[in-house]
TORKOL-4160 file (C-alpha; in steps of 0.2 Angstrom, whole numbers, padded with zeros to 4 digits, m for minus):
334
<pt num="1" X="0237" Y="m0366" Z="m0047"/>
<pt num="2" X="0242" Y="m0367" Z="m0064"/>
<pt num="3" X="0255" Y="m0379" Z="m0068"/>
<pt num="4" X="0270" Y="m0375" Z="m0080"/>
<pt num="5" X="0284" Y="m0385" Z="m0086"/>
<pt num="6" X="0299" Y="m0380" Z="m0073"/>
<pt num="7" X="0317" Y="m0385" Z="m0075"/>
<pt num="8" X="0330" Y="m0389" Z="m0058"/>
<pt num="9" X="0348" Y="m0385" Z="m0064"/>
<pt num="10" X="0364" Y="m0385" Z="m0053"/>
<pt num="11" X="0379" Y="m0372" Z="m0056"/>
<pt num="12" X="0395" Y="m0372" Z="m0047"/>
<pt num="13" X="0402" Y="m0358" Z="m0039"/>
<pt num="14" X="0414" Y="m0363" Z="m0028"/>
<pt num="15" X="0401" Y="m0378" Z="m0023"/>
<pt num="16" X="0385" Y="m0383" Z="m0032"/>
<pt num="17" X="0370" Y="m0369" Z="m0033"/>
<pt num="18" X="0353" Y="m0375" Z="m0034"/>
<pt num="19" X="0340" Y="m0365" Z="m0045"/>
<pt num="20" X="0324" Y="m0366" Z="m0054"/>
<pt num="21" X="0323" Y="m0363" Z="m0072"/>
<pt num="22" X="0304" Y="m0355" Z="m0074"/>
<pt num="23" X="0306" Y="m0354" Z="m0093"/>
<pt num="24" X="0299" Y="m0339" Z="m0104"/>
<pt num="25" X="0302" Y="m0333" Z="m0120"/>
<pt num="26" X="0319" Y="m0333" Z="m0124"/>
<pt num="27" X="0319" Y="m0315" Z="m0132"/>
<pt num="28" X="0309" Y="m0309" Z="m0116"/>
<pt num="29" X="0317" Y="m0298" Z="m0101"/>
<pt num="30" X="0328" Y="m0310" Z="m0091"/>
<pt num="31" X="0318" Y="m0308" Z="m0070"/>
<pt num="32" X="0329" Y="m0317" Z="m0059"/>
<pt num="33" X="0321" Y="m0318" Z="m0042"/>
<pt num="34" X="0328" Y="m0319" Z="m0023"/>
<pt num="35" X="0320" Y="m0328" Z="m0011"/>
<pt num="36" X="0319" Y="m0324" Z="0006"/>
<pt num="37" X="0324" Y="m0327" Z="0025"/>
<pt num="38" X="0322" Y="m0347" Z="0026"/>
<pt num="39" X="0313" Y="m0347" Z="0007"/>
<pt num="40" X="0319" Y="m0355" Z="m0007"/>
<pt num="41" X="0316" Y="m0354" Z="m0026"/>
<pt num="42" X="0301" Y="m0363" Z="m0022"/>
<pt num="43" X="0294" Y="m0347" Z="m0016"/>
<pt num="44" X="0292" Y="m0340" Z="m0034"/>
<pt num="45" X="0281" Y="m0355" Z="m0041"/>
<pt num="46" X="0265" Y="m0349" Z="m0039"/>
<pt num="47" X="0268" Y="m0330" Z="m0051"/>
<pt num="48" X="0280" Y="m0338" Z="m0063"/>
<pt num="49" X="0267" Y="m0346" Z="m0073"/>
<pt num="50" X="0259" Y="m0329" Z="m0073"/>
<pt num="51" X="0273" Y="m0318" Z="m0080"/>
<pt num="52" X="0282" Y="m0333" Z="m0091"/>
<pt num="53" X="0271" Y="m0328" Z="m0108"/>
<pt num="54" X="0283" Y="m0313" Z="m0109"/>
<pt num="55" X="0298" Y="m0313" Z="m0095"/>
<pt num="56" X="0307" Y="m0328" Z="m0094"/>
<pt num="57" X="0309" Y="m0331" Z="m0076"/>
<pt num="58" X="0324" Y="m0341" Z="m0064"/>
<pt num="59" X="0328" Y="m0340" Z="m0047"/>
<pt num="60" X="0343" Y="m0348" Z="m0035"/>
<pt num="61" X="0343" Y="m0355" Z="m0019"/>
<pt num="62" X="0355" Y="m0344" Z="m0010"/>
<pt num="63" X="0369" Y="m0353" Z="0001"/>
<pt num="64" X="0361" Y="m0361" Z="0015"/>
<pt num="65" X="0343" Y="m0362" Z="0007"/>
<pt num="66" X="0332" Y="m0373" Z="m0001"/>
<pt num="67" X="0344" Y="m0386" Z="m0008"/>
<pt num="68" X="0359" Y="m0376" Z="m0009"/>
<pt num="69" X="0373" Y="m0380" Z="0006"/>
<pt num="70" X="0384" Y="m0366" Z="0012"/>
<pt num="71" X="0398" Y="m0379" Z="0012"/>
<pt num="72" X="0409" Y="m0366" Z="0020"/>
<pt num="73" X="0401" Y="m0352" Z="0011"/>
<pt num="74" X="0396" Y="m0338" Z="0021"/>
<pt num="75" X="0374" Y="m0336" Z="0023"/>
<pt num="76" X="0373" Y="m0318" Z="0027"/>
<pt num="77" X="0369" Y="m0303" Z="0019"/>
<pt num="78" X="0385" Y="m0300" Z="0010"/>
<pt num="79" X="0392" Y="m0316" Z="0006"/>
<pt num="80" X="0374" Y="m0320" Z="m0003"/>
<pt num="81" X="0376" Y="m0303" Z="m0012"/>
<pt num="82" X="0390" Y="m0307" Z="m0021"/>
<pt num="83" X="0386" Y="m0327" Z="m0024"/>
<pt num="84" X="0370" Y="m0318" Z="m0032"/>
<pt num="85" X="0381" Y="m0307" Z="m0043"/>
<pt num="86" X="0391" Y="m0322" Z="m0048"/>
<pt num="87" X="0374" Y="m0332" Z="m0052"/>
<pt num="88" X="0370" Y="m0317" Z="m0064"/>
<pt num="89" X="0388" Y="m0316" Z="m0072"/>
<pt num="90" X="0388" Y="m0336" Z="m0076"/>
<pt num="91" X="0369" Y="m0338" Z="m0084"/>
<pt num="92" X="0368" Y="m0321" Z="m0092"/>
<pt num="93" X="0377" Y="m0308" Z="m0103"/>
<pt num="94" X="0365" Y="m0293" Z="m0102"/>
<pt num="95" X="0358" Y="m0283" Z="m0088"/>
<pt num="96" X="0343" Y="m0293" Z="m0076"/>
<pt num="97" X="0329" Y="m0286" Z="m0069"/>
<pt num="98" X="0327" Y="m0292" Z="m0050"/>
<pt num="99" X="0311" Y="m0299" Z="m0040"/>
<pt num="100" X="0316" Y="m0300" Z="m0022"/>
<pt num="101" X="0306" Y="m0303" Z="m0007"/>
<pt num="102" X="0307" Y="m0297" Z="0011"/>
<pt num="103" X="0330" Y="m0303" Z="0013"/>
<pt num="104" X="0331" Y="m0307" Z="m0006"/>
<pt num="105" X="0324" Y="m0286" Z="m0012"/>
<pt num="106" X="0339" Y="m0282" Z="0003"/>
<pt num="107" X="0351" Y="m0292" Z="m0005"/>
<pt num="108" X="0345" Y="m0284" Z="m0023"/>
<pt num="109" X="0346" Y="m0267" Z="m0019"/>
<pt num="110" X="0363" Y="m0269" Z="m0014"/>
<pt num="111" X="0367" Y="m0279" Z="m0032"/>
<pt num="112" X="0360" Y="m0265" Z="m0039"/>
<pt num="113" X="0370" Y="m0254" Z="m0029"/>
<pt num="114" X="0386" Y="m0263" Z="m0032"/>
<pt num="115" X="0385" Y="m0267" Z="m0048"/>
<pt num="116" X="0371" Y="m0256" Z="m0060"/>
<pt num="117" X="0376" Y="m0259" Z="m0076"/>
<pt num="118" X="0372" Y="m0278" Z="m0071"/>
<pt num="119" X="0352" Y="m0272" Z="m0065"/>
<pt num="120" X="0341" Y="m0264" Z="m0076"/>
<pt num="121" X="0327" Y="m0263" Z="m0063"/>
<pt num="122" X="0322" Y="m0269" Z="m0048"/>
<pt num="123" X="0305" Y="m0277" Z="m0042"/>
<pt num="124" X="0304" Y="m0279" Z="m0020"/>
<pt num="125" X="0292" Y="m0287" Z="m0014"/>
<pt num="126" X="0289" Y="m0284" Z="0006"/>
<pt num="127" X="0309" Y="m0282" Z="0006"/>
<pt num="128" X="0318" Y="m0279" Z="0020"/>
<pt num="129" X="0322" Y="m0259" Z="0022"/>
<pt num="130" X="0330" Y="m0250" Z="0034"/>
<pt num="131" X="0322" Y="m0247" Z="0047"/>
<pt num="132" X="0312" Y="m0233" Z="0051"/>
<pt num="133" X="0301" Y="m0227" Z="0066"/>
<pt num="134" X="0285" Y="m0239" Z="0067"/>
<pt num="135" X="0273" Y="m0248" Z="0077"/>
<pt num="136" X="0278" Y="m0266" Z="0075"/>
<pt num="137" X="0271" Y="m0282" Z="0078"/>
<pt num="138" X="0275" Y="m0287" Z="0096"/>
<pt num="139" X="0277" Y="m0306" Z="0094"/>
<pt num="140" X="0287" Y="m0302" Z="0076"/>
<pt num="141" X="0298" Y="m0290" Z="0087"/>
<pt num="142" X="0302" Y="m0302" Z="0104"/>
<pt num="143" X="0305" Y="m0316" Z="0092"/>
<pt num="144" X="0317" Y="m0307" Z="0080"/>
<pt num="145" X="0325" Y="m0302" Z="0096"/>
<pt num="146" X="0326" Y="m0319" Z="0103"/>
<pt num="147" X="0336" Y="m0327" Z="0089"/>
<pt num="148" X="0347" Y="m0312" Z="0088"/>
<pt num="149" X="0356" Y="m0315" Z="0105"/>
<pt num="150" X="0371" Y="m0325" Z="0103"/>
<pt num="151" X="0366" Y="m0343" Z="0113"/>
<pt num="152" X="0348" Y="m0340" Z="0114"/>
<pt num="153" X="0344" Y="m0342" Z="0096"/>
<pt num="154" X="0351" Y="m0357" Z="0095"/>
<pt num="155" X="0342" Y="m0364" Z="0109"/>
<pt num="156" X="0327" Y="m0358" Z="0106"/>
<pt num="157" X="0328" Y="m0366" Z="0087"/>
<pt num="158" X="0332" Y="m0383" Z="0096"/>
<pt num="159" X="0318" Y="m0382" Z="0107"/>
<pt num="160" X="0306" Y="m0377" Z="0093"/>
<pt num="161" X="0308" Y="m0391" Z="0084"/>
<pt num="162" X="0293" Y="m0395" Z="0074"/>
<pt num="163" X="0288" Y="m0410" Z="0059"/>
<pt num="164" X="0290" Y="m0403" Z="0041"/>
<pt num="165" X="0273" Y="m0400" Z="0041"/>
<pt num="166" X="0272" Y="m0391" Z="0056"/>
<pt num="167" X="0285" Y="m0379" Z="0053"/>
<pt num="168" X="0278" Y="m0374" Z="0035"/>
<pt num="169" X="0262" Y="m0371" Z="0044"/>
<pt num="170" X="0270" Y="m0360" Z="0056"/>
<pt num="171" X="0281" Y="m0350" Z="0045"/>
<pt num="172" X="0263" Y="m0347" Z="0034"/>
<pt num="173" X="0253" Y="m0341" Z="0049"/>
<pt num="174" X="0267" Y="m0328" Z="0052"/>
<pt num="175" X="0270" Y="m0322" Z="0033"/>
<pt num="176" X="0252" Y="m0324" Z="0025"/>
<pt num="177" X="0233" Y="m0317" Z="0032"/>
<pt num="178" X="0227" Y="m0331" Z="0025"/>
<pt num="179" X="0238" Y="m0348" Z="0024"/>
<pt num="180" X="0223" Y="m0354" Z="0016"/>
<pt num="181" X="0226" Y="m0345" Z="0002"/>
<pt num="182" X="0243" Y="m0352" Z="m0003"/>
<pt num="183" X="0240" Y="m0367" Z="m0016"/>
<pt num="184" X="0238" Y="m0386" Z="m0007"/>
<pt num="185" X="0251" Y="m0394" Z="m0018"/>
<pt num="186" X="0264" Y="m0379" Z="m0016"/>
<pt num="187" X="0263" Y="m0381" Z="0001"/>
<pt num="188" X="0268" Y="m0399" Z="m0001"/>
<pt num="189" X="0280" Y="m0395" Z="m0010"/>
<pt num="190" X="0288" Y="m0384" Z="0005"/>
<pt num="191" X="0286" Y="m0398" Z="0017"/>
<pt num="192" X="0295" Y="m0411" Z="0006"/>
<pt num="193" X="0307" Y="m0397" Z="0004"/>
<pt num="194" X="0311" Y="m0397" Z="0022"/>
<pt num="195" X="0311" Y="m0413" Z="0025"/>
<pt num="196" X="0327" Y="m0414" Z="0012"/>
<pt num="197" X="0335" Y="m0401" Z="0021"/>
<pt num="198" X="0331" Y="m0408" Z="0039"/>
<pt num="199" X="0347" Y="m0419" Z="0036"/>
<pt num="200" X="0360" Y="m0406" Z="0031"/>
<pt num="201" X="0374" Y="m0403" Z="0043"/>
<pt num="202" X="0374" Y="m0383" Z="0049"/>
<pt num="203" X="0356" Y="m0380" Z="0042"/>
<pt num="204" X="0351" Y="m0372" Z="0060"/>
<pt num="205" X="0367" Y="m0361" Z="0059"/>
<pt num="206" X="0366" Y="m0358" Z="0043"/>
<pt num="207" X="0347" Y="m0347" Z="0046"/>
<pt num="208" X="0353" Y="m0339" Z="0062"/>
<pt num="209" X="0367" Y="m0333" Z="0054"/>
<pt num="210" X="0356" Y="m0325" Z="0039"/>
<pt num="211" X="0345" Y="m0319" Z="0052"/>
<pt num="212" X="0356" Y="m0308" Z="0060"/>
<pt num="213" X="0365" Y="m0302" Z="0046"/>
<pt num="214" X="0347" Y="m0295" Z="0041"/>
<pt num="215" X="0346" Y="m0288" Z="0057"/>
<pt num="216" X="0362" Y="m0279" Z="0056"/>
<pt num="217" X="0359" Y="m0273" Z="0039"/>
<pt num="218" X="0344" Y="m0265" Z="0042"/>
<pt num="219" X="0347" Y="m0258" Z="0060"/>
<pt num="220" X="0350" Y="m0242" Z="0064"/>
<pt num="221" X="0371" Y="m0241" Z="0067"/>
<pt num="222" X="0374" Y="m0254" Z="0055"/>
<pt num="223" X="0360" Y="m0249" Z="0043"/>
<pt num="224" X="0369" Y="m0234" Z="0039"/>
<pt num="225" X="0379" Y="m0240" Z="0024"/>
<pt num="226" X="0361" Y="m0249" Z="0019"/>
<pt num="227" X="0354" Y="m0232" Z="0018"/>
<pt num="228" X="0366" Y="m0223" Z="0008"/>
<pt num="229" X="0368" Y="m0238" Z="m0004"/>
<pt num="230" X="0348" Y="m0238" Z="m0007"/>
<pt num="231" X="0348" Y="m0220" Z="m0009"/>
<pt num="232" X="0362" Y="m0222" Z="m0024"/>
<pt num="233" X="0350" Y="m0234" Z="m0033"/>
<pt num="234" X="0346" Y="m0226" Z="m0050"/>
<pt num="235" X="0338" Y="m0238" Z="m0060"/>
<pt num="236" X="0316" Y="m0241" Z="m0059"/>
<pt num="237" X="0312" Y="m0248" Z="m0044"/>
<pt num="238" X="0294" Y="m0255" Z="m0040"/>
<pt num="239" X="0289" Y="m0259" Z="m0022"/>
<pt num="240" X="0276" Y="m0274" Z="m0021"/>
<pt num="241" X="0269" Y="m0272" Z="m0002"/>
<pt num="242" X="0256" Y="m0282" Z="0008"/>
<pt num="243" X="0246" Y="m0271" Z="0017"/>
<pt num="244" X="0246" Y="m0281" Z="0033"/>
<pt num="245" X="0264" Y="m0286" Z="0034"/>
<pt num="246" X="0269" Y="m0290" Z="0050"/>
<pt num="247" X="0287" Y="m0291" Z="0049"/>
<pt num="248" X="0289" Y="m0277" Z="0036"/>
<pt num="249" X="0277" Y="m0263" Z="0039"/>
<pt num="250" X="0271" Y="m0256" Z="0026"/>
<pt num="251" X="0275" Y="m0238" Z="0032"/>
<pt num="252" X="0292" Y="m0241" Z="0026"/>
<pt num="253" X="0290" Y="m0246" Z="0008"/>
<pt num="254" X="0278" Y="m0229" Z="0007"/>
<pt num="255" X="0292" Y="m0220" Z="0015"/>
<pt num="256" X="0304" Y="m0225" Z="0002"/>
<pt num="257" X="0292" Y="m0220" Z="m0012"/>
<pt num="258" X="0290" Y="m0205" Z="m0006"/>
<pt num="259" X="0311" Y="m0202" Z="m0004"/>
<pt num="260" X="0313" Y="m0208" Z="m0022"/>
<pt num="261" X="0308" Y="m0204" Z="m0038"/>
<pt num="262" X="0312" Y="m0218" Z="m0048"/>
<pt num="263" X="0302" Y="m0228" Z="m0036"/>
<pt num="264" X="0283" Y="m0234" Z="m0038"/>
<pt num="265" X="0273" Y="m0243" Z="m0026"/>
<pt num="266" X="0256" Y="m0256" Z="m0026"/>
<pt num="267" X="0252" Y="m0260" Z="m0011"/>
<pt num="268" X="0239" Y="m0274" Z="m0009"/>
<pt num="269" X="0225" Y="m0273" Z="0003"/>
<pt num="270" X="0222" Y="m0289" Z="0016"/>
<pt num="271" X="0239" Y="m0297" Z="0013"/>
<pt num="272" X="0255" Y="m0303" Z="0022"/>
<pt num="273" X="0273" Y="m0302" Z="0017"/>
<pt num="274" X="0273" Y="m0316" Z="0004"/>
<pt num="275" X="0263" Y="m0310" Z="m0011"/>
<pt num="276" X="0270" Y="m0320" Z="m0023"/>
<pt num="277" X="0264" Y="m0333" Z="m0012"/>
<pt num="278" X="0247" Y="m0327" Z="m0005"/>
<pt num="279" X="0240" Y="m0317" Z="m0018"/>
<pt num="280" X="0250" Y="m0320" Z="m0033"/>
<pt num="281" X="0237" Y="m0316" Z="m0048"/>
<pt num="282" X="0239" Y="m0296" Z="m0039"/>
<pt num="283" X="0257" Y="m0298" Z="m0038"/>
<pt num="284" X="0256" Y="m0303" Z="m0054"/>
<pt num="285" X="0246" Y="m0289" Z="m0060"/>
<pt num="286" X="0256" Y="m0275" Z="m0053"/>
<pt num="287" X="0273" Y="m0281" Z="m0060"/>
<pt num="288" X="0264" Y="m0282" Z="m0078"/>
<pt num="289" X="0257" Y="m0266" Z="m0074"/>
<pt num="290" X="0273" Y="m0258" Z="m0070"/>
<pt num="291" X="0283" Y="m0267" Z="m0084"/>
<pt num="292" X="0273" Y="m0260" Z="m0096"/>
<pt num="293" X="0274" Y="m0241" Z="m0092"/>
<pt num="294" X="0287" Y="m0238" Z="m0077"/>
<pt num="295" X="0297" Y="m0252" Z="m0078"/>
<pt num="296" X="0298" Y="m0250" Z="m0098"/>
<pt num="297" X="0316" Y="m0244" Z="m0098"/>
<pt num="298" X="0321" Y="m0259" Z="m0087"/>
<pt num="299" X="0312" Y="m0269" Z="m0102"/>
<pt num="300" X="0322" Y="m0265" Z="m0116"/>
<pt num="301" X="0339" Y="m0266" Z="m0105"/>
<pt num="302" X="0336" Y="m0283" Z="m0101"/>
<pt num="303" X="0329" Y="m0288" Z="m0119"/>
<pt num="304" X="0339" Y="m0279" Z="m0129"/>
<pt num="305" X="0333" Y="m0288" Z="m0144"/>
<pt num="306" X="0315" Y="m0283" Z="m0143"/>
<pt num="307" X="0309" Y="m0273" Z="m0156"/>
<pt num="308" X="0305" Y="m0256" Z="m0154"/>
<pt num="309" X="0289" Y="m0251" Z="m0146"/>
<pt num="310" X="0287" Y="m0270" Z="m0140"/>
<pt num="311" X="0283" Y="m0264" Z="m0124"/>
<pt num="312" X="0272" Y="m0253" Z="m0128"/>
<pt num="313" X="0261" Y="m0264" Z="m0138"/>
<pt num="314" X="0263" Y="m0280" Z="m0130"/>
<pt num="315" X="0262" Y="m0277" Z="m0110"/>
<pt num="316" X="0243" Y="m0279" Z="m0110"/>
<pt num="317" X="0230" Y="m0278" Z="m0097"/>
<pt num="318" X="0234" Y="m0286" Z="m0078"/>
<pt num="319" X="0240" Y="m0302" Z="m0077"/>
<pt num="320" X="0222" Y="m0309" Z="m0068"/>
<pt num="321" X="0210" Y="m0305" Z="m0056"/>
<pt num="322" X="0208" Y="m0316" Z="m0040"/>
<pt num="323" X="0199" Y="m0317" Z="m0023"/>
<pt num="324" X="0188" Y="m0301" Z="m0025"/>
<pt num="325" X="0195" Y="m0295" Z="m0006"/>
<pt num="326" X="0213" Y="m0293" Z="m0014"/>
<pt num="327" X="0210" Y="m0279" Z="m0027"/>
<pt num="328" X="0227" Y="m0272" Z="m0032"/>
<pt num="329" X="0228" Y="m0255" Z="m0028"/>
<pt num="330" X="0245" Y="m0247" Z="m0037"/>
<pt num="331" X="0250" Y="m0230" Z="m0035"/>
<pt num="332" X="0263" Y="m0218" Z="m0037"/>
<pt num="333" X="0267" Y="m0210" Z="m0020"/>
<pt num="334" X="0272" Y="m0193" Z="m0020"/>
């Protein structure tokens, strides 16, 4: 993986905020990405290095993630909604474009809904929709199920308990087709990660609590707010979506597509629900892609200072190729 100079900063607000500081050109469209269920801001190191020569790229750990605490601060959908919209407000005066993946595109497209003159666009990756009518993965399905009831998902996390290295390996296996993929030294970075967070107080609570707030969300009685808040999205929206997802299928990111017209879609062939993770060169590639034509409005929003015809001229040719099995294949569903 290439390597890139990286910055750790803290903020406050109303307790200490973790995130990473990716760099980028400071004239560059502002991406700040969201991390998902049990992620951190980790999960972005392996695109950054990728989209940094012309976005300049940060990313939070949301309350109860990564090396951010709750400390009384709420981890589930809502409460990490608004501690993202006060993390935009405090490092930025002019519109964002979000990346989020699987809870962190959930928790973006309601940002975008709540506040749209904040979001210039929007990038999901695998996010977490609302559910729709689909043939889902039956260990994805009994485990989601599982953690969900009140009591068992607390035993059942104290009986799963697994080394730092173990439990990386096992959150891989169920996000990526191929864990081999994901770079070595990133996934050591991820152990060491957990380790740290093996001794906060709550941390268990903390992920439950997120769990079932995604659940709820999504579902269909509570989903229904979801839906009409998605469906009130107006700015350009690209959907990033591992064809072999088995937490998010992919039939519901080409349902959206379809339902939208501001929305595109690249799905990538023989990949899981983390491609900034498993195949990040083709992540890469379709964001630059979609910067460059369908995203362009988002552009000059976010970097207001850019010239005129900026993006026309300099969003060049995908980001990179890599393993020849992962070939990007982005279209516009209609």
């Amino acid at each position: 993986m290439r390597r890139q100079a990286r910055r750790s900063r803290w903020i406050d607000l109303d307790g200490p905020v973790h995130y990473l500081d990716f760099g980028g050109p400071s004239r560059g469209p502002l991406i700040v990405c969201v991390h998902g269920l049990g992620g951190s801001a980790l999960n972005w190191s392996a695109i950054a290095p990728l989209l940094t020569g012309r976005c300049r790229l940060i990313a939070p750990d949301l309350a109860g993630f990564g090396l951010t605490r709750s400390l009384g601060r709420g981890t589930d959908v809502p409460a990490n909604r608004v501690l993202l919209h006060r993390f935009i407000e405090s490092v930025t005066r002019r519109p964002v474009i979000l990346m989020g993946n699987s809870m962190g595109g959930m928790i973006s497209l309601l940002e975008a809904n709540a506040a749209p003159d904040d979001v210039a666009g929007l990038i999901l990756i695998d996010p977490a929709l609302p559910f729709v009518p689909a043939r889902l993965d039956p260990w994805v399905t009994a485990m989601f199920a599982l953690y969900a009831t009140p009591g068992i998902g607390w035993l059942m996390m104290e009986r799963r308990r697994m080394s730092p290295e173990e439990l990386v390996a096992d959150v891989l296996s169920m996000c990526c087709v191929d864990p081999s993929r994901v770079d070595a030294d990133l996934v050591a970075e991820h152990v060491e990660q957990v380790r740290e967070r093996t001794a906060f107080n709550g941390a268990r609570q903390d992920f439950i609590s997120a769990m079932r707030s995604v659940v709820t969300t999504a579902g269909d009685i509570g989903g229904q707010a979801y839906r009409r808040g998605v469906r009130s999205v107006s700015c350009p929206v690209l959907v990033v979506h591992g064809e072999r997802d088995r937490l998010v299928p992919v039939s519901a990111a080409r349902g959206a597509a379809r339902a939208y017209p501001n929305w595109s879609l690249a799905e990538l062939p023989d990949v899981g629900h983390v491609p900034q993770l498993e195949a990040p060169q083709e992540t890469a590639a379709a964001v630059t892609e979609w910067l460059g034509s369908a995203g362009q409005a988002a552009v000059k929003l976010a970097a207001p200072l850019l010239l005129a015809g900026w993006a026309h001229d300099r969003w060049g040719p995908a980001a990179g190729r890599g393993h020849g099995a992962l070939l990007v294949r982005s279209r516009r569903v209609r």
